[in-house]
C-alpha positions as CSV (number, residue, x, y, z in Angstrom):
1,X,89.1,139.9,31.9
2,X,90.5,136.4,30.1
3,X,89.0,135.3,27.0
4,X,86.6,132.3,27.2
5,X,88.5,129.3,25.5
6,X,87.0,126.8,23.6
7,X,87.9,123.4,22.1
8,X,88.5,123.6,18.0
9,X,85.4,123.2,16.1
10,X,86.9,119.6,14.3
11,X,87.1,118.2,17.7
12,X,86.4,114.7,18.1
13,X,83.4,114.4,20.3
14,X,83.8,113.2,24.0
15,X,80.7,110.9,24.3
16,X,81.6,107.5,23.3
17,X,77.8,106.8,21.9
18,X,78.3,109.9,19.5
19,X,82.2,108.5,18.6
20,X,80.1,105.4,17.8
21,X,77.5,107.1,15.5
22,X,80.0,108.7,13.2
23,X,81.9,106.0,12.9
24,X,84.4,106.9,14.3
25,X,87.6,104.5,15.2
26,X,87.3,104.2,19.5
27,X,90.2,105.9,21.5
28,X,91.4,104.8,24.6
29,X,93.4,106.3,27.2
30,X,96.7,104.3,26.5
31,X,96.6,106.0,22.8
32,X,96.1,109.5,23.8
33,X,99.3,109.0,26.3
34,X,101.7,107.9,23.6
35,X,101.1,111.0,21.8
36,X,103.9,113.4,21.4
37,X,103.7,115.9,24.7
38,X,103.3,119.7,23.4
39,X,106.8,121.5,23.1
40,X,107.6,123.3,26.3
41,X,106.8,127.1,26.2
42,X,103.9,126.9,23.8
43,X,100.7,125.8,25.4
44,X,99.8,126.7,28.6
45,X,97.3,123.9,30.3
46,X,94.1,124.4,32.8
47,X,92.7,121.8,34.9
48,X,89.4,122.7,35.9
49,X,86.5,120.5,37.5
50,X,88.1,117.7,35.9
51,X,88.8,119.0,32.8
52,X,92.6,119.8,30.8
53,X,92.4,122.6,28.8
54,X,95.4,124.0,26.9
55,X,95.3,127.1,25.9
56,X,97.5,128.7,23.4
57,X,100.4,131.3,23.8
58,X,98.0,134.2,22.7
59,X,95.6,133.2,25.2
60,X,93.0,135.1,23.9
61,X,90.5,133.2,21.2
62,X,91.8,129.6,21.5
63,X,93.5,129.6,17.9
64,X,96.8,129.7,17.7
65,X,99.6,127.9,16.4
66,X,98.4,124.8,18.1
67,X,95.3,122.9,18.9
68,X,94.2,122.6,22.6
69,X,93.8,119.0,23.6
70,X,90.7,118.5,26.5
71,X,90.3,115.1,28.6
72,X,87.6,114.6,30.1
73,X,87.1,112.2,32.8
74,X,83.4,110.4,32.6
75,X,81.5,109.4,35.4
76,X,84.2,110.4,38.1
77,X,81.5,110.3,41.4
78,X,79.9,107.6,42.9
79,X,77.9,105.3,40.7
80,X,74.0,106.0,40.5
81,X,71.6,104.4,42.9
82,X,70.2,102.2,39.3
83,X,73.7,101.3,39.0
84,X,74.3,100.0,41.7
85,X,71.4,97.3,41.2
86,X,72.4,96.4,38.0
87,X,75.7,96.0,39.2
88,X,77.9,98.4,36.8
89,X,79.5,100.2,39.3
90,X,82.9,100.3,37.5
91,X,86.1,102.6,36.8
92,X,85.0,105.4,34.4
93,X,86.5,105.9,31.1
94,X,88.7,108.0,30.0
95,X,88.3,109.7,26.5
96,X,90.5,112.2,24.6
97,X,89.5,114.6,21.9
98,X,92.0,114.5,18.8
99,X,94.2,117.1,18.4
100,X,97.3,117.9,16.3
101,X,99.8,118.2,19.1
102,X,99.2,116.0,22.1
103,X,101.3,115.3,25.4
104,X,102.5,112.6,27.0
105,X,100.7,111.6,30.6
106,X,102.3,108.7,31.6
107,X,101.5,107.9,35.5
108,X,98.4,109.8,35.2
109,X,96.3,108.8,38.7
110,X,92.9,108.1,36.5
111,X,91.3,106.5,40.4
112,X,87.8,108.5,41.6
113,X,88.4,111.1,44.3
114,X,86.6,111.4,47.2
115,X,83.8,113.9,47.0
116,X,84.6,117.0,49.0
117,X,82.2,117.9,51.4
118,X,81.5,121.8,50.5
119,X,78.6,122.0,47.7
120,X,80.5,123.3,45.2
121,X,83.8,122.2,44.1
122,X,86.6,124.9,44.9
123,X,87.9,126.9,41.8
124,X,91.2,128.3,41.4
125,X,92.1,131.4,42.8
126,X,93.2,133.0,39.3
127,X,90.7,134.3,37.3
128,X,91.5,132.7,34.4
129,X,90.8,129.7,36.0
130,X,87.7,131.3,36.5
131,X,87.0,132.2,32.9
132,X,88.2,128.5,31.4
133,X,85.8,127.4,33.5
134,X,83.0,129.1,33.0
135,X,83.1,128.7,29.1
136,X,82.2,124.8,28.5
137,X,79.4,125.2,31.4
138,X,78.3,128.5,29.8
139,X,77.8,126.5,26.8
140,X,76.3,123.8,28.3
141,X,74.0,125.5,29.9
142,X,72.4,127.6,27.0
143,X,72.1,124.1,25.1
144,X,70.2,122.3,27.9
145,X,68.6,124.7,29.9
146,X,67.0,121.9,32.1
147,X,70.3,120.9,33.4
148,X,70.5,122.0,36.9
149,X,71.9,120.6,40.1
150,X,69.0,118.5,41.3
151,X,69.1,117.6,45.0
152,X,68.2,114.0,46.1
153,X,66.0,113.1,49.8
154,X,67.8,112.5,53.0
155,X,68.8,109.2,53.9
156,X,69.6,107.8,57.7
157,X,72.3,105.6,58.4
158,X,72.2,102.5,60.8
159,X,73.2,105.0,63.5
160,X,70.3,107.0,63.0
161,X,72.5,110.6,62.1
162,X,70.8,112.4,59.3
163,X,73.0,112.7,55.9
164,X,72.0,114.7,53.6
165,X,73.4,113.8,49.7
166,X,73.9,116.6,46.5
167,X,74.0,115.4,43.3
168,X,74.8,117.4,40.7
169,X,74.5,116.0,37.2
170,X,75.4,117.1,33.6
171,X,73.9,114.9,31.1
172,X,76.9,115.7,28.4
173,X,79.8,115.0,30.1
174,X,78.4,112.7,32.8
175,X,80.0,114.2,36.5
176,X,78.3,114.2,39.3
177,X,79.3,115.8,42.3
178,X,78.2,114.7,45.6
179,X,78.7,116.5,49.0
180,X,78.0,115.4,52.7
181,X,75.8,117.7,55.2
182,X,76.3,116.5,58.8
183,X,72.8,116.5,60.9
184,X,73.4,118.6,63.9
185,X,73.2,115.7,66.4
186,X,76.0,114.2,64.8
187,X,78.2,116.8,66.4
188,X,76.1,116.0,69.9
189,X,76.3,111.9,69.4
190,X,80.4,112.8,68.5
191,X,80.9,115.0,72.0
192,X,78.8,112.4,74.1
193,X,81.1,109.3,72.0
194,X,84.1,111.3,73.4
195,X,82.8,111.7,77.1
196,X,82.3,108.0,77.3
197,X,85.8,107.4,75.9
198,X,87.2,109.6,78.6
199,X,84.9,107.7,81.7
200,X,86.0,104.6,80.5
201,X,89.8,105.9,80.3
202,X,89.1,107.2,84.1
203,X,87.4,103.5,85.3
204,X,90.6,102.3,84.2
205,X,92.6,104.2,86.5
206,X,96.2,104.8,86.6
207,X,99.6,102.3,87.8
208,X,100.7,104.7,90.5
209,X,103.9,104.3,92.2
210,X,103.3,104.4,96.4
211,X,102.7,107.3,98.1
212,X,106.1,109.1,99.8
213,X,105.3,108.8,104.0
214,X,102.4,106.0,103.7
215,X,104.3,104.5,106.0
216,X,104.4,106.8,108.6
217,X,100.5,107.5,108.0
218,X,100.1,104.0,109.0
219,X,102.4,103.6,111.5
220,X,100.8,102.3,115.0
221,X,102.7,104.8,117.0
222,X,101.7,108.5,117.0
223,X,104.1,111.4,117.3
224,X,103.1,114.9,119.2
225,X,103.3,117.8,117.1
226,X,105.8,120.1,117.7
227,X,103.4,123.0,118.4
228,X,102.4,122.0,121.9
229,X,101.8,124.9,124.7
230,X,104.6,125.6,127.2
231,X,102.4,124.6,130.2
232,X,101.6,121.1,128.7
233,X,105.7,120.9,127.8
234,X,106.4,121.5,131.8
235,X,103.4,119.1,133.1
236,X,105.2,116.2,131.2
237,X,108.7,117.5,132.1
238,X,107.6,117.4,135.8
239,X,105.9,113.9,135.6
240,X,109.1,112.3,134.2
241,X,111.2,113.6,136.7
242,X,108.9,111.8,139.3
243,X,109.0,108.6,137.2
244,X,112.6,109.0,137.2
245,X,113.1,110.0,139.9
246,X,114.7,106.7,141.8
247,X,116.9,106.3,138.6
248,X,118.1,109.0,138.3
249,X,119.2,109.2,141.9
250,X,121.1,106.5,141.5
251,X,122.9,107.1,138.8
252,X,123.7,110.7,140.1
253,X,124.9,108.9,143.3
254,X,127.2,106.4,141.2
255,X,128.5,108.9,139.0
256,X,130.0,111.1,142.5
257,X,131.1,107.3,143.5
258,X,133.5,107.6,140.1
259,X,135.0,111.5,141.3
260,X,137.7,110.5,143.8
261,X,137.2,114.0,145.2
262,X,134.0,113.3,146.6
263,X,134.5,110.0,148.4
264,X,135.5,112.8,151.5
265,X,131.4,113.3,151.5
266,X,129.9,110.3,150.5
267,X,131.4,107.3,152.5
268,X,130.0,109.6,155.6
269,X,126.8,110.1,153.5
270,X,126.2,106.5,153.3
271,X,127.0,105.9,157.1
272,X,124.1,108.1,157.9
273,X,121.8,106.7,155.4
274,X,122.1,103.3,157.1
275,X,122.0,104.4,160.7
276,X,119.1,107.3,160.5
277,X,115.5,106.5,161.7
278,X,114.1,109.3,159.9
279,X,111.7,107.9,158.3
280,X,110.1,105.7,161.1
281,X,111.1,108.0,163.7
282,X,107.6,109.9,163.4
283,X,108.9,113.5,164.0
284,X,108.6,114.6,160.6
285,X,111.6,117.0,161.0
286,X,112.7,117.1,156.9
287,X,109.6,117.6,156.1
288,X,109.2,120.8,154.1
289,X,106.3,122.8,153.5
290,X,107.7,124.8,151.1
291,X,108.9,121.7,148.9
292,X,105.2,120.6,149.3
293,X,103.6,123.8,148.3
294,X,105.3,124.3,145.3
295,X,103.3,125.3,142.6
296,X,105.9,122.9,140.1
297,X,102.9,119.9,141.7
298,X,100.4,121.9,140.8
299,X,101.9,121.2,137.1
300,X,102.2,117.2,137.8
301,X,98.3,117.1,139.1
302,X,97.2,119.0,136.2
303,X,98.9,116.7,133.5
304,X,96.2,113.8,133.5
305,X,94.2,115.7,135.3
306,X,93.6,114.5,138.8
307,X,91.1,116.1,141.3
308,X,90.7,115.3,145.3
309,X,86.8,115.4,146.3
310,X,85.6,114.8,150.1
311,X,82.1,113.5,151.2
312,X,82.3,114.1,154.9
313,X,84.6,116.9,156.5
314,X,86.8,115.6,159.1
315,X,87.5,117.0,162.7
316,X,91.3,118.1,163.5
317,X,90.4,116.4,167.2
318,X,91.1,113.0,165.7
319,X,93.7,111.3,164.4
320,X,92.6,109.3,160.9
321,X,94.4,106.5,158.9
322,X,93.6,107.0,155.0
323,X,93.1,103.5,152.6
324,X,94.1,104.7,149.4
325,X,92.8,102.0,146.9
326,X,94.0,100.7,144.2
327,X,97.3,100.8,144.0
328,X,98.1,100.9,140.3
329,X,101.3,100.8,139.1
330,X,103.4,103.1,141.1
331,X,100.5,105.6,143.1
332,X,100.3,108.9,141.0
333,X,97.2,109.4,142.9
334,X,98.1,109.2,146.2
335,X,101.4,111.3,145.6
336,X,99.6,113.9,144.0
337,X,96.8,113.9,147.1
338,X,98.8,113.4,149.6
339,X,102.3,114.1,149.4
340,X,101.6,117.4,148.1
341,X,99.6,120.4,148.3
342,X,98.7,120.4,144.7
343,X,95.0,119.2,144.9
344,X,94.3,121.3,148.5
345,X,93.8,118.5,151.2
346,X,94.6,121.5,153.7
347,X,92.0,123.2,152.3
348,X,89.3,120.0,152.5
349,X,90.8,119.0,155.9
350,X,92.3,121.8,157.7
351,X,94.0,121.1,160.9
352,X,95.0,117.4,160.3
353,X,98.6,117.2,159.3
354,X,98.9,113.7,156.7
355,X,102.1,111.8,155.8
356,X,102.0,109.4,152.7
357,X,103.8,106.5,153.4
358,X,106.1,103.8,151.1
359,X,108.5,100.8,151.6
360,X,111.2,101.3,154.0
361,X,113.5,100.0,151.4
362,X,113.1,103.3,149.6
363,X,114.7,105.2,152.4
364,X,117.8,102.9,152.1
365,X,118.7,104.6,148.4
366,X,120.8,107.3,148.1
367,X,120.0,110.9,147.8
368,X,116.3,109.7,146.9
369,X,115.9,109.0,150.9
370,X,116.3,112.7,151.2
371,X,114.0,114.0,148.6
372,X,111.2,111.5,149.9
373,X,111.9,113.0,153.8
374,X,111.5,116.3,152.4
375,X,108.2,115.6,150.7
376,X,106.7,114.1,154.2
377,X,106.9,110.7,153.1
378,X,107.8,107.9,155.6
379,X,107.7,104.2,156.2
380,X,105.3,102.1,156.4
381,X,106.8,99.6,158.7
382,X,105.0,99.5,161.9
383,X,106.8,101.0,163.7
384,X,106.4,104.1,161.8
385,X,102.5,104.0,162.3
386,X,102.5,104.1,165.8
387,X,105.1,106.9,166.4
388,X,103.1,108.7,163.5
389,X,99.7,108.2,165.7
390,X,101.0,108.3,169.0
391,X,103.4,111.7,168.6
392,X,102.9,115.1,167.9
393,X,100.0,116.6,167.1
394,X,97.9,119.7,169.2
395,X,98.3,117.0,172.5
396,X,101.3,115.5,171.6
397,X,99.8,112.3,171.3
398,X,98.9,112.4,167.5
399,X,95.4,114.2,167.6
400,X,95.1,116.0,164.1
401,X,97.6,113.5,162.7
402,X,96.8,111.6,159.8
403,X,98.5,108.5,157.7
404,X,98.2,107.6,154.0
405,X,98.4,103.6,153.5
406,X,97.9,102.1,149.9
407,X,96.6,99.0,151.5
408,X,96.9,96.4,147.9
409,X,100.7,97.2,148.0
410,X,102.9,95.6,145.3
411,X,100.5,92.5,145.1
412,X,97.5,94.6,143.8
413,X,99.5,96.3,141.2
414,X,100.1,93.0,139.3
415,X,96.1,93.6,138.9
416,X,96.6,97.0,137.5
417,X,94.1,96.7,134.2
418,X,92.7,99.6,132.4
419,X,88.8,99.8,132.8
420,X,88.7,97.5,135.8
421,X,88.9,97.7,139.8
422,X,90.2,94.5,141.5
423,X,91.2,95.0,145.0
424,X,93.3,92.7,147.5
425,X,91.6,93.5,150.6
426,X,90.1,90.0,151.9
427,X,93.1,89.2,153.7
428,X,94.4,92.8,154.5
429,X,93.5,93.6,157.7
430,X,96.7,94.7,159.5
431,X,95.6,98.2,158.8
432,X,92.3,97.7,160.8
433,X,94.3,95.9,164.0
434,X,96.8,99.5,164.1
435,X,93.6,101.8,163.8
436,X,92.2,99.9,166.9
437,X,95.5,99.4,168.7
438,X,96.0,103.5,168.3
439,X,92.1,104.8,167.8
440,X,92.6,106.0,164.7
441,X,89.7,106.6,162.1
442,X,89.4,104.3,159.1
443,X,88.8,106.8,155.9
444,X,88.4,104.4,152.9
445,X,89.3,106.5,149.6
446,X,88.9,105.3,146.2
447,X,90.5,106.6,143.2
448,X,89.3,106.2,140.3
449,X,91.4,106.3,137.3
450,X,94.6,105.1,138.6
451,X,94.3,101.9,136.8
452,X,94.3,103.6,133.9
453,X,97.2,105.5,133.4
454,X,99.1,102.3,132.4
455,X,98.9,99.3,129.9
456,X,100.6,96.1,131.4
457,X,100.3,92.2,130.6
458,X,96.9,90.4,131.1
459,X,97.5,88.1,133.9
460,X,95.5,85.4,132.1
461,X,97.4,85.6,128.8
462,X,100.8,85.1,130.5
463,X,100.2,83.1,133.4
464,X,103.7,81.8,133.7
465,X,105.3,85.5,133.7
466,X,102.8,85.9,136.1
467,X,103.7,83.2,138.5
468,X,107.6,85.0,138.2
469,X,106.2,88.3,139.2
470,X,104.8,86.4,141.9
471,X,107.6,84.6,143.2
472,X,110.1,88.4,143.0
473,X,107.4,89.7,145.5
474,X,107.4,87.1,147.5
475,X,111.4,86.7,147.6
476,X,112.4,90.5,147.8
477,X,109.4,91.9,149.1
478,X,107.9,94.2,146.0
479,X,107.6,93.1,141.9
480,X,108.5,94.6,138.4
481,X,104.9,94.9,136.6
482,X,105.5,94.9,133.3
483,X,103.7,98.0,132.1
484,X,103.9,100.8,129.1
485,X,102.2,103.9,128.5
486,X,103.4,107.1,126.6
487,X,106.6,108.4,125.7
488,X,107.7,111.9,125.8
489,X,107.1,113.4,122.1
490,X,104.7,110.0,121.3
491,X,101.3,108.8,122.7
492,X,101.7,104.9,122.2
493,X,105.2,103.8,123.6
494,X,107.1,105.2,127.1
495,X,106.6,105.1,130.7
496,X,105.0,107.9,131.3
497,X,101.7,107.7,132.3
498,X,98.7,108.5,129.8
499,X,96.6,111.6,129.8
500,X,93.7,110.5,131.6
501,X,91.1,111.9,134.6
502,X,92.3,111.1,137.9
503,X,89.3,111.6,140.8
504,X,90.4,110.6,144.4
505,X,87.0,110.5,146.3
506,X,87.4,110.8,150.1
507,X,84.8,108.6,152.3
508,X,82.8,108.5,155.1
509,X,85.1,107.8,158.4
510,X,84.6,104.9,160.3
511,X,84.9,105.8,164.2
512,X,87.0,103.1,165.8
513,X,87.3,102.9,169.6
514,X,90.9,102.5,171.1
515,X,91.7,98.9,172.3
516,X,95.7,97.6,172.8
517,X,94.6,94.2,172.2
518,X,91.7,94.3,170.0
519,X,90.3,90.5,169.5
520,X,90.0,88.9,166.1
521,X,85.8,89.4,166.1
522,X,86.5,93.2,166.1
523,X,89.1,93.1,163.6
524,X,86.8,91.5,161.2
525,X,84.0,93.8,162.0
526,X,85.5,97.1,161.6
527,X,87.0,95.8,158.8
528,X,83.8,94.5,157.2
529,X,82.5,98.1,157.9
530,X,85.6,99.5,155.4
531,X,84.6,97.4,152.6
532,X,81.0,98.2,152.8
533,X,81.7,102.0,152.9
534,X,84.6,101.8,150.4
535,X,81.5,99.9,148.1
536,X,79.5,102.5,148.7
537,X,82.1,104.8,147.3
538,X,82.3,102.8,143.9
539,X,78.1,102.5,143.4
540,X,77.7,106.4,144.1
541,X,80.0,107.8,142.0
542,X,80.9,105.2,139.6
543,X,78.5,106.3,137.0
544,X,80.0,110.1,137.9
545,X,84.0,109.0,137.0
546,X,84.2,105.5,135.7
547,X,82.2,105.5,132.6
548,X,83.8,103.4,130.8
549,X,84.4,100.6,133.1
550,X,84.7,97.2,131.7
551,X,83.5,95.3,135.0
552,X,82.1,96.0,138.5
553,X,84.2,96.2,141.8
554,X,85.6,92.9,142.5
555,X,88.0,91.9,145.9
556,X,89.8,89.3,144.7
557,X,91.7,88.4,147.8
């Protein structure tokens, strides 16, 4: 273990009251730097708790060749709480003790430390470090046994966290060590400070650049997924070919037209599409009952979906006429009811064969004349209706024979609105005087839902492209509505008709008795009957399939 070393027993004394009381000349710090610095290799120096100690080369009593020189720095804390009232809180001074050998210390920091925060000021890791230091306070202590570290009372800051001041004090040499003990809810008040921080940093938010496909998110139009069954892929493949179906006849017709080797078969095509009566002919001979049973219709009446219901069986020993209203745009209803077997009409009404009927200008196109004649479709020219009531059938006078007349025509689609049922009826009565002229049955059916499967313009929001739709219809006999719907692989833009319920309600016949010349009285009777029963339709089941109707049953002309 080290020796204890000491200062030299002529030493001048460090306090500066005692340097005054022997008379002795004072020293400052700027004298004890000009001294010559101790010759390298002899002294060795120590610098504990503020104190420089050299030691000699021996390093064993503290006499040697040379004398070691200690500087002690007074009053290096804080000043005292009495000091700070009388306003003396100034730098402390800096004494040396005379020695024979001194060294130079020129730049010497001389400023007050902070105080650490541990209680006790860290020693050296040597042990003679150790020893050095323990010496002086050794002494000290046995010579003023009353000088211990005395601990002064908490005090609270403006924050209200507890701190908790040491003071350590040696009455000789003047230090005074202080050290800081946090309150625990400092730590708490600290971790809260920080969440706040952080809240505040999140209120803020963040600049974010836009979000990739926003625009598609908000798009107005919305695509079908790509997952969709197989059956729902065919019911849509089916319908379009039915919307399609006039276009593309043509173009298929104009496309042989442009083959020079099959002008041979279509210039005596086209020959027989002008002369043939077909379609008003009333035989019914392309009609095809396979074509109509097909179960590919049973896909197109499943796509919105649409339903036939009867109230009232019919007898086969009649012959009926059918007034299928409204007309919507183009009659998915009626196709799907009558034209096919698809919703069972043989089953609801067995033994009465029906025919739906259309323009006669639709037998005049190409290749779509033939499809139409195959379905059972034929014309609704007058001519037609009488052959169709007065031929065939079990007597060969029509009994069991039954026609399909959409009675608002091209006029009422122009009133095709979603939600709402306006019918052109008042002035249609043409229907009534064949029923009487041939003693067919009036059937009033009403579906509802057809108005729905298309959008179109509001009549009263474009009156003037209403008055042209007008004047078309009444210039080349049928209009262009200007409708949209879906499209193929969206739900928003297209022409194919929406996804909605279809329900064709059949109604109560009215019995008409057979008169070649009915008057004008018995016209407007029987046909005062059909609107009364085809109301009767709309208040019973209205509240069954037109929920969301917008407004009531209205004839409009």
């Amino acid at each position: 273990m080290a020796a204890t070393v000491s200062a030299p027993l002529n030493a001048e004394p460090a306090n500066p009251e005692e340097h005054k009381d022997n008379n002795l000349p004072p020293k400052s710090y700027a004298d004890a730097v000009e001294e010559e610095a101790p010759a390298a290799g002899t002294n060795e120096s120590k610098a504990t708790n503020g104190v420089m100690v050299s030691n000699g080369s021996n390093g064993t009593n503290g006499t040697g060749s040379g004398k070691a020189s200690v500087l002690r720095i007074v009053n290096t804390g804080a000043p005292d709480a009495k000091e700070k009232e009388e306003g003396k809180g100034e730098r402390p001074l800096v004494e040396r003790q005379e020695s024979q050998r001194e060294y130079t210390a020129t730049g010497l920091d001389d400023t007050p430390r902070t105080p650490p925060r541990n209680k006790h000021r860290k020693v050296g890791s040597k042990s003679s470090n150790s020893s050095l230091d323990k010496g002086p306070s050794n002494e000290n202590n046995k010579s003023n046994g009353d000088d211990k570290p005395l601990k002064e009372s908490k005090v609270k800051d403006d924050d209200g966290n507890t701190i908790v001041f040491e003071k350590f004090k040696e009455k000789k040499n003047g230090t005074k060590l202080v050290s800081i003990k946090l309150d625990s809810s400092f730590e708490k008040h600290t971790h809260e400070s920080q969440k706040d921080a952080l809240s505040r940093r999140k209120e803020d938010g963040l600049a974010s650049g836009r979000k990739a496909g926003q625009r598609w998110e908000r798009s107005a139009i919305r695509w079908a997924p790509m997952n969709i069954p197989l059956q729902r892929r065919l019911q849509t493949l089916v319908v379009l070919w039915h919307t399609l179906c006039i276009a593309l006849c043509v173009s298929t017709f104009f496309f042989l037209c442009a083959i020079p080797l099959f002008w041979p078969l279509l210039i005596p095509y086209m020959l027989y599409c002008m002369l043939s009566t077909a379609s008003t002919s009333g035989t019914l001979s392309h009609r095809s009952e396979f074509l109509r049973s097909s179960p590919v219709w049973s896909l197109f009446a499943s796509y919105f979906p649409a339903r036939l219901h009867r109230t009232q069986e019919l007898p086969p020993t009649r012959k009926y006429i059918f007034g299928y209203h409204p007309h919507g745009i183009i009659s998915l209803g009626a196709f799907a009811a009558f034209a096919t077997e698809s919703l069972g009409f043989g089953q609801l009404f067995p033994g009465i064969k029906n025919t739906l009927l259309t323009l006669d200008s639709n037998f005049r196109i190409p290749i779509y004349r033939d499809y139409a004649l195959a379905m059972g479709i034929a014309s609704v020219s007058r001519e037609s209706c009488e052959n169709l009531l007065s031929k065939g059938g079990a007597n060969k006078e029509g009994m069991g024979r039954g026609i399909t007349i959409v009675i608002g025509g091209a006029r009422e689609s122009l009133d095709a609105q979603p939600h709402q049922l306006r019918l052109v009826l008042k002035r249609r009565k043409g229907f009534v005087k064949m029923a009487i002229r041939t003693g067919a049955d009036l059937v009033p059916v009403l579906a509802f839902g057809e108005n729905d499967l298309y959008d179109q313009l509001q009549p009263d929001s474009h009156p003037k492209i209403h008055k042209f739709q007008l004047l078309v219809k009444k210039l080349l006999g049928f209009t262009i509505p200007l409708f949209h719907a879906r499209g193929i692989f969206n739900y928003d833009v297209g022409l194919m008709p929406y996804r909605r319920p279809l329900n064709i309600v059949v109604g109560r016949p009215i019995r008409v008795m057979q008169n070649s010349q009915p008057g004008q009285e018995e016209i407007d009777r029987v046909h005062e009957e059909y609107i009364q029963e085809l109301e009767t339709i709309w208040h019973t089941w209205k509240d069954t399939f037109a929920n969301d109707r917008r407004e009531e049953l209205s004839i409009v002309e």
